[in-house]
C-alpha positions as CSV (number, residue, x, y, z in Angstrom):
1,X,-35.1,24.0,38.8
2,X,-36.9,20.7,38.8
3,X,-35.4,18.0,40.6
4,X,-36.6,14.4,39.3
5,X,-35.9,11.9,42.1
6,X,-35.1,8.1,41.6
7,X,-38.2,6.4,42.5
8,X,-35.8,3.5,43.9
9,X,-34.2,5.9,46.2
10,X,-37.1,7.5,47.5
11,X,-39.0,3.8,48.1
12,X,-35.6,2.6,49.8
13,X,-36.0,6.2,52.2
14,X,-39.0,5.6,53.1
15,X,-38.9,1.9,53.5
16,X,-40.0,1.1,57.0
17,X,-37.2,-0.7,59.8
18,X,-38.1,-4.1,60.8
19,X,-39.1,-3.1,64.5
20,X,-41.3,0.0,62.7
21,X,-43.0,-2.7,60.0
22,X,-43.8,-4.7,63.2
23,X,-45.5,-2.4,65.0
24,X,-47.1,-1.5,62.2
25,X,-48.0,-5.2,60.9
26,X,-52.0,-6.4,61.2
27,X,-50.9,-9.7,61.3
28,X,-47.6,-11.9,62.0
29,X,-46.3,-14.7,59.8
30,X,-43.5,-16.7,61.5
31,X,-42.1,-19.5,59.3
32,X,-39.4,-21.9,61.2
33,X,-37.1,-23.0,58.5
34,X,-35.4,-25.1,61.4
35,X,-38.7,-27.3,61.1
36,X,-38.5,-27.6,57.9
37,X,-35.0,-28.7,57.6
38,X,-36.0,-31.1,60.4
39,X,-39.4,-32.4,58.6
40,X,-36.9,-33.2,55.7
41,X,-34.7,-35.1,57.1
42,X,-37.2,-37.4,58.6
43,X,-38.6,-37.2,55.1
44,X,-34.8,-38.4,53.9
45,X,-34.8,-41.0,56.5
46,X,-38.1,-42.5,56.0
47,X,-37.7,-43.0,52.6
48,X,-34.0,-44.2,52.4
49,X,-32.3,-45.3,50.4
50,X,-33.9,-42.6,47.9
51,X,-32.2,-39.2,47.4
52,X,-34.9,-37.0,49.2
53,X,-35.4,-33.8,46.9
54,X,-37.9,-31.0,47.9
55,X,-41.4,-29.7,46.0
56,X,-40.9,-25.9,46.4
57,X,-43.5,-24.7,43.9
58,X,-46.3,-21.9,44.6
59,X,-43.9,-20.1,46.7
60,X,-42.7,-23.1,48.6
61,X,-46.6,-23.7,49.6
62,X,-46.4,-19.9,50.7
63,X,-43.7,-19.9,53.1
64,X,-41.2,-18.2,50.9
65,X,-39.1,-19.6,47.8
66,X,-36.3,-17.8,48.4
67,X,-35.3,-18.6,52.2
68,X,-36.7,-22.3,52.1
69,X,-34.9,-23.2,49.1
70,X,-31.9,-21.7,50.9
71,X,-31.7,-23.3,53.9
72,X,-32.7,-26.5,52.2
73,X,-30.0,-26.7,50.4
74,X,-27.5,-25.8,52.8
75,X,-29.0,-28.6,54.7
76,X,-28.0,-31.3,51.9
77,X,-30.9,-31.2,49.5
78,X,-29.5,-31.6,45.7
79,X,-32.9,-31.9,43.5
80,X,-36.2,-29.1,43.8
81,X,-38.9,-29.3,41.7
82,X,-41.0,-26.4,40.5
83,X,-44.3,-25.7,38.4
84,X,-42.6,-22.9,36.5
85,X,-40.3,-20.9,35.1
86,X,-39.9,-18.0,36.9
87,X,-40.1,-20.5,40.3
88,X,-37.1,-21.9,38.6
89,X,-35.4,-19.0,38.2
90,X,-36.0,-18.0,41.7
91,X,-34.0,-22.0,42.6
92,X,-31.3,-21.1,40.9
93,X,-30.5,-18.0,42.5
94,X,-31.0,-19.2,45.8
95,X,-29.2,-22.9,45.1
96,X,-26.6,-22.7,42.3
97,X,-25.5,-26.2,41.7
98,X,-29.0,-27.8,42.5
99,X,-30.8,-29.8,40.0
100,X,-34.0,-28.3,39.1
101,X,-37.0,-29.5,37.1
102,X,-40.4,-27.8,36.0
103,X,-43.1,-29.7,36.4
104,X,-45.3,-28.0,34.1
105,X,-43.2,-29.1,30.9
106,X,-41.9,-27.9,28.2
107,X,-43.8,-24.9,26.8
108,X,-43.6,-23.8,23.5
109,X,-40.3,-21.6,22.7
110,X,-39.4,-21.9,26.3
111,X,-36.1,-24.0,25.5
112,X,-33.6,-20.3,25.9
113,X,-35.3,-19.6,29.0
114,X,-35.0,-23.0,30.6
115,X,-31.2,-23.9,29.1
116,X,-30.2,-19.9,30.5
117,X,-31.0,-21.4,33.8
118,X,-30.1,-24.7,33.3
119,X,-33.4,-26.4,34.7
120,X,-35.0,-29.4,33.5
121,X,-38.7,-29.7,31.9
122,X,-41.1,-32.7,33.2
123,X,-42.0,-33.8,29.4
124,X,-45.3,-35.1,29.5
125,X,-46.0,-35.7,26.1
126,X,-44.8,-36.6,22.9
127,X,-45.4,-33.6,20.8
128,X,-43.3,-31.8,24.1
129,X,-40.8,-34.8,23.9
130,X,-40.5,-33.5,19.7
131,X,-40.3,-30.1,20.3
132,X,-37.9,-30.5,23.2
133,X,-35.5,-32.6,20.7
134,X,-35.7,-30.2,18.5
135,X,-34.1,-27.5,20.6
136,X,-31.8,-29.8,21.8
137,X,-30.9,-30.4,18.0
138,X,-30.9,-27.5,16.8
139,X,-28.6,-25.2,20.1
140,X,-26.2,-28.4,21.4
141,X,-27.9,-28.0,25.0
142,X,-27.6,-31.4,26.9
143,X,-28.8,-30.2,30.4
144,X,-31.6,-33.1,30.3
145,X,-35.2,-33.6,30.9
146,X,-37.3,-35.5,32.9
147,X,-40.4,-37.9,31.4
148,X,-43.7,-37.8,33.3
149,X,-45.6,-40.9,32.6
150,X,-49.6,-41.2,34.0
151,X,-50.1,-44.2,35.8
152,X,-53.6,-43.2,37.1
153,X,-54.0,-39.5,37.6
154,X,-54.8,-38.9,34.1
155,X,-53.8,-35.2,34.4
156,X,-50.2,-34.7,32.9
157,X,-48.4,-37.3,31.2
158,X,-47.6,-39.5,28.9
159,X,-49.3,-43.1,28.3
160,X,-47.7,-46.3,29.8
161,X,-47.9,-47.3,26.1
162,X,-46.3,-44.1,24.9
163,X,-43.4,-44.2,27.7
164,X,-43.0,-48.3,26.5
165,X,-42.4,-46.4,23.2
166,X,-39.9,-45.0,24.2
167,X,-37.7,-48.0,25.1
168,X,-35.5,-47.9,22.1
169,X,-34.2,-44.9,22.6
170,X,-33.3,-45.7,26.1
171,X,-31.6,-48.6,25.0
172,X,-29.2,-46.8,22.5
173,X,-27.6,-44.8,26.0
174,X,-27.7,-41.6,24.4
175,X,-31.2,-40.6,25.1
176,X,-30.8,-36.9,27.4
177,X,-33.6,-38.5,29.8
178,X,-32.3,-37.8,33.8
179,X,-35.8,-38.6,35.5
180,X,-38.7,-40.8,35.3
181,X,-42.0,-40.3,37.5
182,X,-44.9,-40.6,38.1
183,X,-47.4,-38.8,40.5
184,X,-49.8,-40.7,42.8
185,X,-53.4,-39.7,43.2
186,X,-54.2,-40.9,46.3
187,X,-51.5,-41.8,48.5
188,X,-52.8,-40.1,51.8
189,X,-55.5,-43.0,51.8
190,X,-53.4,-45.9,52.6
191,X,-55.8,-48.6,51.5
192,X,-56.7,-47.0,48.2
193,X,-56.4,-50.1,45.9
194,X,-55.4,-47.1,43.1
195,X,-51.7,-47.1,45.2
196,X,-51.0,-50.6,44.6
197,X,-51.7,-50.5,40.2
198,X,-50.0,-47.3,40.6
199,X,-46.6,-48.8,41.8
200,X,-47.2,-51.9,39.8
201,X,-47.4,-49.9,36.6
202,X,-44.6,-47.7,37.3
203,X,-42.2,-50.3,38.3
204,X,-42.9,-51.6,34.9
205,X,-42.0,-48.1,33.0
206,X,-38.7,-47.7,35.8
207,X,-37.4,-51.1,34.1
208,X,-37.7,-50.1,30.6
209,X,-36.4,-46.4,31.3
210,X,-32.9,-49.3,32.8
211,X,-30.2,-46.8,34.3
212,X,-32.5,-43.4,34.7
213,X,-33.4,-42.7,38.4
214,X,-36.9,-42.7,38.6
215,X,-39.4,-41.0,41.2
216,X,-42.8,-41.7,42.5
217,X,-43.4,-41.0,45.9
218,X,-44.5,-37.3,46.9
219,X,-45.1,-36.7,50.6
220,X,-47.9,-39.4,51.7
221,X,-46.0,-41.9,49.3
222,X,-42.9,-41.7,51.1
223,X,-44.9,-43.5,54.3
224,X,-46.4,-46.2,52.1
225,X,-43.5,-48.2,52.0
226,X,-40.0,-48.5,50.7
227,X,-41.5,-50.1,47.4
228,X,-42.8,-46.9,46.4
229,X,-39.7,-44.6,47.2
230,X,-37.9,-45.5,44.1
231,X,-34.6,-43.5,43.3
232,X,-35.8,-40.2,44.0
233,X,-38.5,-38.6,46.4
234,X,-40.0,-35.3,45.9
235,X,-42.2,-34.3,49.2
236,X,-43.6,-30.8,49.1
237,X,-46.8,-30.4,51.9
238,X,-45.2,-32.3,54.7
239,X,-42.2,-30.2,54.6
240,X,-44.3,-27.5,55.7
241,X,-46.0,-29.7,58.4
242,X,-48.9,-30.7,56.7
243,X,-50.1,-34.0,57.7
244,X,-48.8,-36.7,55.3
245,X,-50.7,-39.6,57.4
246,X,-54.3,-37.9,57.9
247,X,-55.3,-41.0,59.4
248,X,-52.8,-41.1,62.0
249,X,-50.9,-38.4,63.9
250,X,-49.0,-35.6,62.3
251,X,-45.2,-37.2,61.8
252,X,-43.8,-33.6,60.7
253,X,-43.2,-30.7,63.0
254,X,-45.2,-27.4,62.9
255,X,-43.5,-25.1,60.4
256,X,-45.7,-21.6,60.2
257,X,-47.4,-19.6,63.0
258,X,-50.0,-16.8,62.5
259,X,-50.9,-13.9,64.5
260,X,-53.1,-11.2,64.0
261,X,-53.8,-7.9,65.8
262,X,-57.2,-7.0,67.7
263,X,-58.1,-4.1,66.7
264,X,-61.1,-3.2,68.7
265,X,-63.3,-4.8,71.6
266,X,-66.7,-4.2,71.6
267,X,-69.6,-5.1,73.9
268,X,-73.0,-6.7,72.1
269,X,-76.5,-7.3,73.7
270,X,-78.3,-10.3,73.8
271,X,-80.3,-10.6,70.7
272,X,-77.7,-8.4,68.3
273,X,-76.4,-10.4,65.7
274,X,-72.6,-9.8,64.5
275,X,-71.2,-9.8,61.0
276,X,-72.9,-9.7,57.5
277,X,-76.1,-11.3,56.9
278,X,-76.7,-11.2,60.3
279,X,-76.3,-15.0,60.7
280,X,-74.9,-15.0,64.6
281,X,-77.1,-13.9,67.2
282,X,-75.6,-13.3,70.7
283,X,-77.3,-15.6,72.8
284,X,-76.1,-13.7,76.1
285,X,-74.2,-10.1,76.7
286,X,-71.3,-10.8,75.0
287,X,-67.8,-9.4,74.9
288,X,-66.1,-9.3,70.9
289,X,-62.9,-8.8,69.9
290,X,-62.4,-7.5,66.0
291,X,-59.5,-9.1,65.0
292,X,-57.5,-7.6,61.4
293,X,-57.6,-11.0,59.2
294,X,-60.2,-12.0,56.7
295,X,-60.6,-13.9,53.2
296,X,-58.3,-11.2,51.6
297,X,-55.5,-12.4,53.6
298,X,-56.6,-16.4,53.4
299,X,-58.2,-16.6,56.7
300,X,-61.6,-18.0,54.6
301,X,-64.8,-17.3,55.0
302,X,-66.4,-20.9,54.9
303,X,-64.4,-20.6,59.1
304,X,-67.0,-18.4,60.0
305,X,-70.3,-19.0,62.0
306,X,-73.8,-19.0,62.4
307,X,-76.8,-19.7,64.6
308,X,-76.4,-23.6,64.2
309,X,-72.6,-23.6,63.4
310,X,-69.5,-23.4,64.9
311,X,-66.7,-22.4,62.8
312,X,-63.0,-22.4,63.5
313,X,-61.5,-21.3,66.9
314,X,-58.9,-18.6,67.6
315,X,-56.7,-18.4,70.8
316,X,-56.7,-15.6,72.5
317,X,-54.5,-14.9,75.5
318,X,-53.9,-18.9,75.8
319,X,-57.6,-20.1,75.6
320,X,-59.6,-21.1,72.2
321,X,-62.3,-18.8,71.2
322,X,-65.0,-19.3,68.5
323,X,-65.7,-17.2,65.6
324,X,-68.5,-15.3,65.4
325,X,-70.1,-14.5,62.5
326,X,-69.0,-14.4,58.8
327,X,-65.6,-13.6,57.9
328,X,-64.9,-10.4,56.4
329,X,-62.5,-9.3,53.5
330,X,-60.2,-8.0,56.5
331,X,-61.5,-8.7,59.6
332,X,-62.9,-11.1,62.1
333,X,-65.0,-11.4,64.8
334,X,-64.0,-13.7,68.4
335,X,-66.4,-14.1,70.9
336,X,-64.2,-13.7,74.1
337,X,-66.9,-13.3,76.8
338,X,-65.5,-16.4,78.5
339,X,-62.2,-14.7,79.2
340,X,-61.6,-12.5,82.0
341,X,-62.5,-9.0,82.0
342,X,-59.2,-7.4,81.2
343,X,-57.3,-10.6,79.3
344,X,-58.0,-9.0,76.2
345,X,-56.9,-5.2,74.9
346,X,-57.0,-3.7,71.8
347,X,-53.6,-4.0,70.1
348,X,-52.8,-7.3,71.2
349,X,-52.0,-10.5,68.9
350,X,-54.3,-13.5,69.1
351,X,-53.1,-16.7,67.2
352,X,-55.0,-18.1,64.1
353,X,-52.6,-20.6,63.4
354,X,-50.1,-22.2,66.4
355,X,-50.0,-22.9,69.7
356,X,-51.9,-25.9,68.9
357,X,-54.4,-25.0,66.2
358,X,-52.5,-26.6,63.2
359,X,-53.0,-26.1,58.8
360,X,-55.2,-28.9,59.2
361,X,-57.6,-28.7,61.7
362,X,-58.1,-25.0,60.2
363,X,-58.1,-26.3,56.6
364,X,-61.6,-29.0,57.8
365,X,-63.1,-25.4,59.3
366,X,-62.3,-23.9,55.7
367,X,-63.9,-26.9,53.4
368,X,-60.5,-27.6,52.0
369,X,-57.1,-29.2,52.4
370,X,-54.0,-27.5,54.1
371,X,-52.2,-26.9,50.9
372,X,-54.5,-24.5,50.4
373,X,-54.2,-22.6,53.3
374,X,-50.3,-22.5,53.5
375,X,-50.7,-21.4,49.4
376,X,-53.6,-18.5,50.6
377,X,-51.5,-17.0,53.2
378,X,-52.2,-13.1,52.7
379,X,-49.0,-10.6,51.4
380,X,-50.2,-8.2,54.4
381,X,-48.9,-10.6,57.0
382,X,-45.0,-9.1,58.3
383,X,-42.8,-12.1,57.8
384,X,-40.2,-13.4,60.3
385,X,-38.2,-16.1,59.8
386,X,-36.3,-17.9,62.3
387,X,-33.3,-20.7,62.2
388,X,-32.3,-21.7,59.4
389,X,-29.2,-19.1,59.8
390,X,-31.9,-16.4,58.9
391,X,-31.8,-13.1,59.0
392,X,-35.2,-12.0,57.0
């Protein structure tokens, strides 16, 4: 007799135990939902009196949708903003009576989809403001929507002159609008004269959009000043300590920590080169540790090195140690000749990001910002999370 087996039940049975996943984990991503919970409510603090809401789009910048949007919430926060659908599915599961809005608008036919959850679009033009009437019309749903005007991004948006449109409709009372806002281009540059018509121009649209709360201020705009916090503030980066003041030091706590494993130590001769291409030379007998990250798990490979470059740095058992070489789709080279003899064994975790070595001074070694790296952060890494009343 054949015997057909629930796939399910056979994934669940062979499903690993946390302690077996770790032992068996190249890499270890620890996210401190305790930090984030604290990096909001400086967030909150800073820009009172606005309601502090939370960006929790692209995974909440990697660290987990489910958990941060959980322990946000429990923590006070009544407004999350997404980029899609399915992110706003994933909200309302994890915070039931939150207010949630989709940044990314109202798509075509996806008025069932957003009403069944009851989350708000970001309506950013017209024809989306039409379209979006015309559900409302034609089902009875009144769970509202949110109007994105462009007041110097010139990315989404709708006009100053089509949102002054829109006055009369705001006048009659009846008009289903819960949000206005606007997104800054370049509020982690303090003196960027683009800040100041920004606010101007939106404080303009706030007045004619009289009794809808209105938003401006993402995570740098929050420490601009109190004229741009508005009714609403939406941070998203510096919740997950990314620097919202680059040109001062880091307000925001340290949220994520990354470990991986070495998985071989090797010994090179002067004059070998390491990695592909063949771009680092050993300049001295030298002492490697292979270490199981690489581009395929976001570690990028711009953070390698070469004969004339240094690239990013990597602690290993407490001390920094460069790169060598080109970065790999799942591995890394360290040069660890400086460290004693026996500080380093195969099997042991180094720290790519922690102890000091923060998103952004690894995001300048990678040619790009620290949103990036939180968003790149590999699926191989085991995931712990800790506070936050987690058990993950």
């Amino acid at each position: 007799m054949n015997v057909v087996s629930d796939p399910k039940s056979i994934a669940a049975s062979q499903a690993p135990s946390d302690e077996a996943a770790l032992a068996a984990a190249t890499g270890v991503l620890t996210i401190d939902l305790d930090a984030i919970v604290a990096n909001w409510r400086k967030l909150e603090k800073t820009g009172v009196p606005a309601e502090c809401g939370a960006a929790v789009k692209a995974d909440a910048y990697g660290c987990g949708i489910d958990p941060v949007v959980r322990t946000l919430a429990s923590a006070g926060c009544k407004t999350f903003f997404v980029a899609t659908i399915p992110e706003a599915r994933a909200v309302r599961g994890a915070a039931p009576e939150a207010a949630i809005y989709v940044l990314n608008g109202f798509l075509q036919n996806s008025g069932d989809a957003l009403a069944a959850i009851n989350a708000r679009p970001v309506i950013g033009d017209l024809n989306e403001l039409a379209e979006w009437d015309i559900f409302c019309r034609r089902t009875g749903w009144r769970g509202g929507a949110a109007v994105h005007v462009d007041t110097g991004m010139n990315r989404l948006g709708l006009s100053v002159i089509d949102a002054q449109s829109l006055a009369p409709r705001i006048a009659t009372g009846d008009h289903g609008i819960t949000l206005v806002m606007s997104h800054l281009a370049c509020a982690e540059n303090v003196q960027h004269p683009l800040n100041a018509r920004q606010v101007a121009a939106f404080r303009e649209v706030a007045h004619l959009f009289f009794g809808v709360p209105a938003s401006l201020a993402n995570s740098s705009g929050i420490f601009l000043g109190s004229q741009f916090s508005f009714d609403l503030t939406r941070p998203g980066a510096a919740l997950y300590g990314v620097n919202p003041t680059p040109e001062a030091d880091n307000p925001m706590q340290p949220v994520v920590d990354l470990k991986a494993r070495i998985v071989q130590i090797r010994d090179v001769a002067r004059g070998d080169t390491v990695g592909y291409s063949a771009t680092w030379t050993a300049r001295r007998p030298t002492r490697i540790a292979v270490v199981a990250a690489g581009y395929a798990d976001g570690y990028f490979r711009a953070a390698g090195s070469n004969d004339g470059t240094r690239g990013a740095e990597v602690i290993v058992a407490g001390k920094r140690c460069p790169v060598a070489g080109r970065i790999s789709m799942d591995l890394l080279a360290v040069d660890i000749t400086d460290l004693a003899h026996n500080a380093a064994r195969r099997g042991q975790m180094v720290t790519l990001i922690g102890d000091g070595i923060t998103v952004d001074e690894l995001a300048h070694h990678f040619g790009t910002i620290a949103y990036e790296v939180l968003t790149s952060l590999g699926r191989r890494y085991h995931r712990i999370y800790k506070g936050g009343g987690a058990t993950l």
